[in-house]
C-alpha positions as CSV (number, residue, x, y, z in Angstrom):
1,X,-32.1,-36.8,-20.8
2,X,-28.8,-38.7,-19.8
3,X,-26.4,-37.0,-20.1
4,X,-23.5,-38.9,-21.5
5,X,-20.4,-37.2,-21.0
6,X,-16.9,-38.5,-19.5
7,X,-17.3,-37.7,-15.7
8,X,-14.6,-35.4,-14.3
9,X,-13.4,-36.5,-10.5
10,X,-11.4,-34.1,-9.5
11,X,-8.8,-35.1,-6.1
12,X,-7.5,-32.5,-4.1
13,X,-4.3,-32.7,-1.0
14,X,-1.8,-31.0,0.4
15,X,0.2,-34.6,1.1
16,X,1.4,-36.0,-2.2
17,X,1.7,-39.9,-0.8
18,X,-2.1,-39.7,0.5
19,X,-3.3,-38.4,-2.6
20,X,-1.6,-40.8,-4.8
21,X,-2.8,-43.7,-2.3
22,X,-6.2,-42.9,-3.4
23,X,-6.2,-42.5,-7.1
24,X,-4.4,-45.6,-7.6
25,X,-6.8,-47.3,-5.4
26,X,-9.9,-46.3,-7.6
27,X,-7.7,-46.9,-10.4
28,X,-7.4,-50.4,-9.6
29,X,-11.3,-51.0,-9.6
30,X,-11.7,-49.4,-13.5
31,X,-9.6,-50.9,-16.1
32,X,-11.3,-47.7,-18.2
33,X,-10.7,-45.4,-15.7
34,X,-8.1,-42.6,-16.8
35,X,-5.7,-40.8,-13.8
36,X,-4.4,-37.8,-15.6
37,X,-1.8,-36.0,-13.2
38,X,0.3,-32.8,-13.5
39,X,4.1,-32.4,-11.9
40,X,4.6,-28.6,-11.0
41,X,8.3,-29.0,-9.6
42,X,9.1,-27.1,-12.7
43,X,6.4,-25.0,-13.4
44,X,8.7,-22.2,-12.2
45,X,10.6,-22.4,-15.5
46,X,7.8,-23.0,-17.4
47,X,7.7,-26.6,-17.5
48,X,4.8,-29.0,-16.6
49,X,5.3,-32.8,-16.7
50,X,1.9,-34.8,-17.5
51,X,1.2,-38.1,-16.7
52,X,-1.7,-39.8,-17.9
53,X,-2.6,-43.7,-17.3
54,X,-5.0,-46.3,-17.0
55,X,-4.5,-49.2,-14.0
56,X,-2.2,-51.4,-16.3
57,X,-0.8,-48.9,-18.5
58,X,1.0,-45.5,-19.3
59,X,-0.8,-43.4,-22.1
60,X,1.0,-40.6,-21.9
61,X,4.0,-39.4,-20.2
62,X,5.1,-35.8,-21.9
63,X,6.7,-32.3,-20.6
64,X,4.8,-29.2,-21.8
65,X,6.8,-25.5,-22.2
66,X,4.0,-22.8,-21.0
67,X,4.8,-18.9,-21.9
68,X,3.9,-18.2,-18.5
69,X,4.6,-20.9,-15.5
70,X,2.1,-20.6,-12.7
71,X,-1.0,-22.4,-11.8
72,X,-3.6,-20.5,-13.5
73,X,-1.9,-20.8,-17.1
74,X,-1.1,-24.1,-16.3
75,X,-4.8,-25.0,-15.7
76,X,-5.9,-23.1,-18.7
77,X,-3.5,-23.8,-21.2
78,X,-2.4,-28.1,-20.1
79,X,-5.2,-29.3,-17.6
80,X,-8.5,-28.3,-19.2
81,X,-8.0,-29.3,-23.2
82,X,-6.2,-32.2,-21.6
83,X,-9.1,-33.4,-20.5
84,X,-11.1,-32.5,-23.4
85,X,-9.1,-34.3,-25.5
86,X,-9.2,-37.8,-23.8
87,X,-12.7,-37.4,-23.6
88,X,-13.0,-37.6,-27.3
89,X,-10.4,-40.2,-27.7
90,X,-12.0,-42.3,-24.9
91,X,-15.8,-41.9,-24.9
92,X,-16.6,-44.8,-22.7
93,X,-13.8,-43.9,-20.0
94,X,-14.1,-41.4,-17.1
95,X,-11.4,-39.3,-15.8
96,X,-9.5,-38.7,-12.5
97,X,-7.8,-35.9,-12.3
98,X,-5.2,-35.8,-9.5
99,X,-4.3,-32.1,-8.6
100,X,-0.6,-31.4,-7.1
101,X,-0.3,-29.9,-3.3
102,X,-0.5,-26.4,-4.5
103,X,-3.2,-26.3,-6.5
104,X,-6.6,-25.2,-4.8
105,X,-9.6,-27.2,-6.3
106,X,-12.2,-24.4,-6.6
107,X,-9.5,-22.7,-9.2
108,X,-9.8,-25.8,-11.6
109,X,-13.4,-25.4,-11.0
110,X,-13.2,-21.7,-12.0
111,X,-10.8,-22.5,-14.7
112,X,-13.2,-25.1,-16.8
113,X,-16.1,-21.8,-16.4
114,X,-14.1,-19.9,-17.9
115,X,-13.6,-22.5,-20.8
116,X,-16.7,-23.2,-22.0
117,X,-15.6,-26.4,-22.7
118,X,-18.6,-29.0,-22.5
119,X,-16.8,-32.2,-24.0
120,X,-16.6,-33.4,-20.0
121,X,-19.2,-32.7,-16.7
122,X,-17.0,-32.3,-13.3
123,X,-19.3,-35.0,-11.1
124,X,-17.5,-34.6,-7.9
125,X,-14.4,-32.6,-6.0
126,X,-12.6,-34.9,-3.5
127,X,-9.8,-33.4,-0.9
128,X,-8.0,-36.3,1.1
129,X,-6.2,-35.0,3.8
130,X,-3.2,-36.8,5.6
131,X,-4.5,-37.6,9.4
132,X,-0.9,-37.2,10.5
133,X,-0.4,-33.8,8.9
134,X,-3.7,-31.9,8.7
135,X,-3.6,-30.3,12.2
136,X,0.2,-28.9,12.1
137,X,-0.5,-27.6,8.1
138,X,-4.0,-25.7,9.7
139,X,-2.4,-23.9,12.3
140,X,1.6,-23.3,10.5
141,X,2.5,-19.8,9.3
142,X,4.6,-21.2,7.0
143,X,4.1,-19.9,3.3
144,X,4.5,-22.1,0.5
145,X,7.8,-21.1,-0.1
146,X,9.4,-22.5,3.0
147,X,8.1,-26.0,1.9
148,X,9.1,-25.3,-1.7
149,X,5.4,-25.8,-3.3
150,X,5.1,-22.0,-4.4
151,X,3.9,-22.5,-8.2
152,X,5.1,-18.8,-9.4
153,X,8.0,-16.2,-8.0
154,X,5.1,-14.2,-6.8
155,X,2.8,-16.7,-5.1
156,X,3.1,-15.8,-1.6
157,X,0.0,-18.5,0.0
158,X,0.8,-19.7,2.8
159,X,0.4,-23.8,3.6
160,X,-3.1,-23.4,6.4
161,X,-4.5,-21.1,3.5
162,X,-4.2,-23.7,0.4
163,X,-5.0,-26.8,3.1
164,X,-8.2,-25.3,4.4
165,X,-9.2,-24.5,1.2
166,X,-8.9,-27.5,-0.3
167,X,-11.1,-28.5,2.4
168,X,-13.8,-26.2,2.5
169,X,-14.2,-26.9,-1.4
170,X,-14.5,-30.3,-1.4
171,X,-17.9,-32.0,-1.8
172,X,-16.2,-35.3,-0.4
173,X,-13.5,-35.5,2.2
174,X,-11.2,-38.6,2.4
175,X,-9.5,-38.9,6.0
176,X,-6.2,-41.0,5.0
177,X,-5.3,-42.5,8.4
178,X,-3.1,-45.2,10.0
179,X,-3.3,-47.7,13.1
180,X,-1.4,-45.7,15.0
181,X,-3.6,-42.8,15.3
182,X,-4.6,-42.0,18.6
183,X,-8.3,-42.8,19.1
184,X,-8.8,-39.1,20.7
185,X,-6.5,-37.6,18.1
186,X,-8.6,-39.0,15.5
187,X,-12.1,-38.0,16.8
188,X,-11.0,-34.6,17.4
189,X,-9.9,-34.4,13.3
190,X,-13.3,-35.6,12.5
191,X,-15.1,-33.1,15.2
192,X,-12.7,-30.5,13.0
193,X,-13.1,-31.5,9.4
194,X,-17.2,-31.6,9.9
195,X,-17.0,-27.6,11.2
196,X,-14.5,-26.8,8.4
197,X,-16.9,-28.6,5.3
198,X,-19.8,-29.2,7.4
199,X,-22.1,-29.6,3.3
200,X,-19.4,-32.1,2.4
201,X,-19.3,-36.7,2.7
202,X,-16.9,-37.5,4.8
203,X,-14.9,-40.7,4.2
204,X,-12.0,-42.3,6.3
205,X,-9.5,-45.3,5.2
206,X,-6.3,-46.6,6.8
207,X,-7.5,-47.7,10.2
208,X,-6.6,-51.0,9.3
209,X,-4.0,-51.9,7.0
210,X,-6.5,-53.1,4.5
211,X,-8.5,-50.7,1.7
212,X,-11.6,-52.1,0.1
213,X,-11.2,-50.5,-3.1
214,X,-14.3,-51.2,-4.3
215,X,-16.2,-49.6,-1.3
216,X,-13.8,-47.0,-1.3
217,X,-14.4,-46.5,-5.3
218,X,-18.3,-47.0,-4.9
219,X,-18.1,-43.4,-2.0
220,X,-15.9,-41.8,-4.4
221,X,-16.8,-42.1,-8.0
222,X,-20.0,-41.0,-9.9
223,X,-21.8,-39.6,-7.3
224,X,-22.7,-36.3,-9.0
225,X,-21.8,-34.4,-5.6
226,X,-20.6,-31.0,-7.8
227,X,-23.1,-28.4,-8.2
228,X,-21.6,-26.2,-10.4
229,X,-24.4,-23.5,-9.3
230,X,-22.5,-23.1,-5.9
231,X,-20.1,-20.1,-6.0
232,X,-16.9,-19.8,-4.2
233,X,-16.0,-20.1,-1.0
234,X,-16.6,-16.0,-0.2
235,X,-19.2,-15.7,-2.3
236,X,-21.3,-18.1,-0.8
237,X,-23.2,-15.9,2.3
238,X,-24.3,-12.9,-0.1
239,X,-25.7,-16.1,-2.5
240,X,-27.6,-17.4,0.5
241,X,-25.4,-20.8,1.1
242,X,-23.9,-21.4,4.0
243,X,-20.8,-21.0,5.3
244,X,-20.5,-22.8,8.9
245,X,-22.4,-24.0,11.8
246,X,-22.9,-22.4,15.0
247,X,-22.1,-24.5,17.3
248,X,-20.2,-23.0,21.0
249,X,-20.0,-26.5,22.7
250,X,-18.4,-28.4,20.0
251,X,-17.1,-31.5,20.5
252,X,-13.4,-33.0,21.0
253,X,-12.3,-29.1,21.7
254,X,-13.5,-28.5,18.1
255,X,-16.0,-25.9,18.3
256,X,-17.7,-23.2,15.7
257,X,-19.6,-20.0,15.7
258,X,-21.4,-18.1,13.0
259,X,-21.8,-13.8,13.4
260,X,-24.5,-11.6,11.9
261,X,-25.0,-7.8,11.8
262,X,-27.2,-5.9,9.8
263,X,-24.7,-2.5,12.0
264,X,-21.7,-1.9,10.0
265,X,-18.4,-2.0,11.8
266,X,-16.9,1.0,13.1
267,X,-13.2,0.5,10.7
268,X,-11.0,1.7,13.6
269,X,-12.1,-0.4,16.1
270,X,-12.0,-3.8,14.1
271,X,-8.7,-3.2,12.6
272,X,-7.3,-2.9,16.4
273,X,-9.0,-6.2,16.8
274,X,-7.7,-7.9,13.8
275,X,-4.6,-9.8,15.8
276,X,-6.2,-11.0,18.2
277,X,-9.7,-12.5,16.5
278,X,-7.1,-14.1,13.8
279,X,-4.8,-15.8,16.6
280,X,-7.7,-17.4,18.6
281,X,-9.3,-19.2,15.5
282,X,-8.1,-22.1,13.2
283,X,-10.4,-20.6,10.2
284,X,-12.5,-17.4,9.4
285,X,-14.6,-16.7,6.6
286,X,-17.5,-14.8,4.9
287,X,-18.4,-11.1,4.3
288,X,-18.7,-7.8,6.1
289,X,-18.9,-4.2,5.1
290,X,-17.5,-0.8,7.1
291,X,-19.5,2.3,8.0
292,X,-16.6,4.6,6.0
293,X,-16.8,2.6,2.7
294,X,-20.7,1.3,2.5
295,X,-20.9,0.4,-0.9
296,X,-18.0,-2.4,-0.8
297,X,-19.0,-5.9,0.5
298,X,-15.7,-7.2,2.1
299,X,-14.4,-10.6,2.2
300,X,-12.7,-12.1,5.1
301,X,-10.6,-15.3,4.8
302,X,-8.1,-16.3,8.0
303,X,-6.0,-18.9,8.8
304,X,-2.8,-20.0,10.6
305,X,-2.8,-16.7,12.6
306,X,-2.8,-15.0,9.0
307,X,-5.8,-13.0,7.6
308,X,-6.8,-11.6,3.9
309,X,-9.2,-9.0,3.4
310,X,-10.6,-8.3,-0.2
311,X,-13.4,-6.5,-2.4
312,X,-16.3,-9.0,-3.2
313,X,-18.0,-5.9,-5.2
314,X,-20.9,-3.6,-4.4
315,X,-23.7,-4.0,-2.4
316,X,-26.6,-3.8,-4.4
317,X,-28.6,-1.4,-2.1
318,X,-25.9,0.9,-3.9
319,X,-26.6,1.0,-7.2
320,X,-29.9,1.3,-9.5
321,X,-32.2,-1.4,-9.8
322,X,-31.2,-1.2,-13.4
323,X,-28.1,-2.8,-12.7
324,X,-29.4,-5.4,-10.7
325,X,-28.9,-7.6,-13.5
326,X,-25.5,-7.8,-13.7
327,X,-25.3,-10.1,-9.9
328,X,-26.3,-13.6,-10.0
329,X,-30.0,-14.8,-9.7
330,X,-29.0,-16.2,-6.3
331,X,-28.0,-13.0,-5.2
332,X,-30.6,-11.0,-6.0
333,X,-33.2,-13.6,-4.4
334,X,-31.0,-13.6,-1.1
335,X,-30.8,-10.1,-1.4
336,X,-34.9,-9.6,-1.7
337,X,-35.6,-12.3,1.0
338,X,-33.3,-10.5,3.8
339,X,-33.9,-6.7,2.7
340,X,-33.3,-3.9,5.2
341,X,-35.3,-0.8,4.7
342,X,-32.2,0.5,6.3
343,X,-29.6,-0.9,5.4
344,X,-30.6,-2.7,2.3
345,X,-28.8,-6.3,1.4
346,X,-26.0,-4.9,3.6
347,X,-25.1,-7.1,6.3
348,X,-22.0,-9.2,8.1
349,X,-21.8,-12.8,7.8
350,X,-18.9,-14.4,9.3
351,X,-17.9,-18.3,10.4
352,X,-15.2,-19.1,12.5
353,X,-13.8,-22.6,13.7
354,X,-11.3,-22.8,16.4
355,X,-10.0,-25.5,19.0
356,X,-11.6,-24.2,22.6
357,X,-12.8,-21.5,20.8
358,X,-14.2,-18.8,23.6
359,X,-17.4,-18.2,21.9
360,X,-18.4,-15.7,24.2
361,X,-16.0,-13.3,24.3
362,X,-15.5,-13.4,20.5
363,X,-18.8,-12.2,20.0
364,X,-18.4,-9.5,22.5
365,X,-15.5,-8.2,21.0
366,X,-17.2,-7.9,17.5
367,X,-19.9,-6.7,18.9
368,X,-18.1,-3.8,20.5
369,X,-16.6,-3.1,16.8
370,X,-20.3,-2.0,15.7
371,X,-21.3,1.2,14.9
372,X,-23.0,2.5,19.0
373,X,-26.3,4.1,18.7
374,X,-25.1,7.0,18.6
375,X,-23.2,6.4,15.9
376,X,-25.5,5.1,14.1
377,X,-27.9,8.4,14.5
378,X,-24.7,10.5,13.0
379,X,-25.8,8.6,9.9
380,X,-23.9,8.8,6.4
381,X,-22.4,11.6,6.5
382,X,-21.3,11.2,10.2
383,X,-19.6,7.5,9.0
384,X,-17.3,9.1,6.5
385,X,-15.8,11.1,9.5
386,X,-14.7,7.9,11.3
387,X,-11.0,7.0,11.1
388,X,-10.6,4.3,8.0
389,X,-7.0,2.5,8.8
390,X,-8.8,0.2,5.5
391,X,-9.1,3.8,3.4
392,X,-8.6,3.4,-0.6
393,X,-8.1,-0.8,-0.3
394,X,-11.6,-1.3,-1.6
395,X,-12.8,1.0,-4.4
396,X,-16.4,0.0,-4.5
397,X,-15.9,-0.1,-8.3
398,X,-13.3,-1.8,-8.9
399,X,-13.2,-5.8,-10.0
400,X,-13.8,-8.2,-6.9
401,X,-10.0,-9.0,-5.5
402,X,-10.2,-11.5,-2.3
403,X,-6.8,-10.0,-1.1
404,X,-6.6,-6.6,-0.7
405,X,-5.2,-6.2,2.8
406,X,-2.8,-9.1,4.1
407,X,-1.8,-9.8,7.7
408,X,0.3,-11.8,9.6
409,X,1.1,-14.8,7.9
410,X,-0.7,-14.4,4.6
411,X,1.0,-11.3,4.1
C-alpha cells in the first residue's frame, strides 16, 4: 500500500548560513513545501522561537516558554507535535525541518520513537556541511560553550563531537562549497566525508556560483533514504551494520581502519593508551569489552583529541536465554551468526579515520592491550585480579549511558 503521509526531511549543520542556503533552495522548487525551523539562542531561559514557512510566505512566526530549556524537551515538547500538527492542517504538503547547529540529527530521530506519533514518515536525514569550516570544527577541542551553541547549563559537547555526528547520521551529505576552494583541499574533504559516512549519498553545490535547485531538490527530497530499522551510531556493530571501511592507503591523506578481537583488553594497558590512540585519529567509534568487567559491552566514541566511553548494556553470553528477548531481533541474529564457544557474542569492533593515519602501528598498539596467552589461560577468575583504572564506570546492569568516562576534550 502507498503510504500517504507528509514526508519528514530532516537537515542537519553545524554552519547556520549553509544550512539555510539549502532549505531555501528546495523551498524555492515546492510552493507546498513547508520549512519549519527552531531558534535556540534562548533555549537557555526556556524560550524557543519557531518559524514556519512556505517559499512565498510566513505561516507561523511564535516564541514557545518550555518548563525545562534544553534540546531534548525542546524536541519533545515544540519539534515533534509541531510537525504533527501541520501535517493535519496540510495533507498534500511535505515538511522540511531545518535543525539548529547544536542539535544532533539521530536525537530527533530518537525523539519521534519515542512519540509514537505516526501523523508524518521521516523519508530522509540530510547534514550539509560548510567546505570552509568542516576540517577546523573535526579536529577543534573547543566545547560548545566557547562558540556559545551549548543548548543547556550542563551541556558540555564539544564542537568535533556534534559535527561528526551530524555526519555519521546522515543518509545524504550536502558539501556546500565555493570557487575558491582549493582543488586538493576539496578532494581531500571528499576522500574524508566518504570514510566518516561511507552508507551515506554524497552531494556537493557551490563550485560555481550557480545552484540548480531543481537537481539539487530532485538528490534531496523524497528519496526514502531513512531506515528507521538502523540503530544509532554505537549500536550499530553489535546489530551487525557497519561502522567504517578498512582502508590503510586512503586517498588525499584520508585514510581508515577497522579492528576486531574476539580477546578482551587487558583494562590497564588500554587506559595507558587512551591519549595517544585519541590524538592520532580524527574519529573513533564502535564497541569493546574488558577482561575485569565481561558482562558490559562498552562504547567508544572520539574526536578532536577528546574520547567518551559508555555502557551499551550486557553482552548476551551473560544472561539466560530467557532474556534474550529483551535485545533487538538484529542483535540476536548478529549475535547467533558470529558466536564464540568462548567467548560468546563478546567481541571488539572499532573504526577509526584519521589524516595519515599510521595503520600499522595503531593496530600493534591495540593489539599489545589484549589479554597475552597467558593471560588468557588465568581465565575468569584470573581477569578480575587485573588492575581496572575503568572499575565501577560500567555496572553491567545498569541502563545503557554512551558517556561514562570522558577525556580530553569531551570531558
Amino acid at each position: 500500500m502507498t503510504d500517504s503521509r507528509p514526508r519528514v526531511t530532516v537537515l542537519a549543520g553545524f554552519s547556520p548560513a549553509a544550512t539555510d542556503a539549502v532549505a531555501h533552495s528546495l523551498l524555492v522548487t515546492d510552493p507546498t513545501l513547508i520549512l519549519v525551523a527552531h531558534d535556540l539562542t534562548g533555549v537557555r531561559d526556556g524560550v524557543v522561537r519557531r518559524t514556519v514557512r512556505t517559499s512565498d510566505q510566513v505561516l507561523e512566526d511564535d516564541s514557545t516558554e518550555l518548563v525545562h530549556g534544553c534540546v531534548s524537551c525542546t524536541l519533545r515538547e515544540d519539534v515533534i507535535p509541531t510537525l504533527v500538527r501541520l501535517s493535519r492542517r496540510h495533507p498534500g504538503s511535505d515538511l522540511l525541518l531545518a535543525l539548529p547547529p547544536a542539535v544532533e540529527p539521530e536525537a530527533v530521530a530518537a525523539a519521534y520513537a519515542m512519540s509514537g506519533a505516526d501523523a508524518v514518515r521521516l523519508d530522509s536525514f540530510v547534514t550539509v556541511v560548510e567546505a570552509a569550516g568542516l576540517l577546523d570544527d573535526l579536529t577543534s577541542t573547543d566545547g560548545l560553550r566557547d562558540r556559545d551553541r551549548h543548548a543547556a547549563a550542563n551541556d558540555d559537547r564539544a564542537v568535533a563531537d556534534v559535527v561528526s555526528r551530524q555526519v555519521e547520521f546522515a543518509d545524504t551529505i550536502v558539501v556546500w562549497s565555493s570557487p575558491e576552494i582549493d582543488v586538493l583541499e576539496r578532494d581531500r574533504l571528499t576522500a574524508l566525508l566518504h570514510r566518516l559516512a561511507p552508507w551515506a549519498a554524497h552531494v556537493r553545490i557551490g563550485d560555481s556560483p550557480m545552484v540548480d535547485c531543481t537537481a539539487l531538490a530532485a538528490r534531496l527530497l523524497r528519496t526514502s533514504r531513512h531506515d528507521p530499522a538502523v540503530p544509532g551510531m554505537l549500536g550499530r556493530a553489535l546489530e551487525g551494520y557497519p561502522i567504517g571501511i578498512h582502508d590503510p592507503a586512503g586517498e588525499h591523506s584520508v585514510n581508515a581502519m577497522l579492528f576486531h578481537s574476539r580477546r578482551p583488553f587487558h583494562p590497564r594497558r588500554l587506559h595507558d593508551v587512551l591519549d595517544d590512540l585519541t590524538s592520532e585519529t580524527l574519529r573513533g567509534r564502535g564497541h569493546l569489552w574488558i577482561a575485569t568487567q565481561p558482562d558490559a559491552a562498552i562504547g567508544w566514541e572520539s574526536s578532536g583529541s577528546g574520547l567518551r566511553l559508555g555502557n551499551l548494556g550486557r553482552w548476551l553470553a551473560s544472561l539466560p536465554r530467557e532474556r534474550w528477548g529483551e535485545a533487538s531481533d538484529m542483535r540476536r541474529l548478529a549475535a547467533d551468526a558470529n558466536w564464540d564457544p568462548y567467548y560468546g557474542d563478546r567481541t571488539t569492533a572499532l573504526s577509526f579515520v584519521g589524516l595519515d593515519l599510521d595503520v600499522e602501528a595503531m593496530t600493534a598498539t591495540l593489539r599489545r592491550c589484549l589479554l597475552t596467552d597467558a593471560e588468557i589461560a588465568d581465565g575468569a577468575d584470573g581477569w578480575h585480579a587485573l588492575p581496572d583504572p575503568f572499575a565501577g564506570f560500567f555496572p553491567a546492569d545498569s541502563e545503557p549511558e554512551p558517556a561514562a568516562v570522558s577525556r580530553g576534550a569531551a570531558s
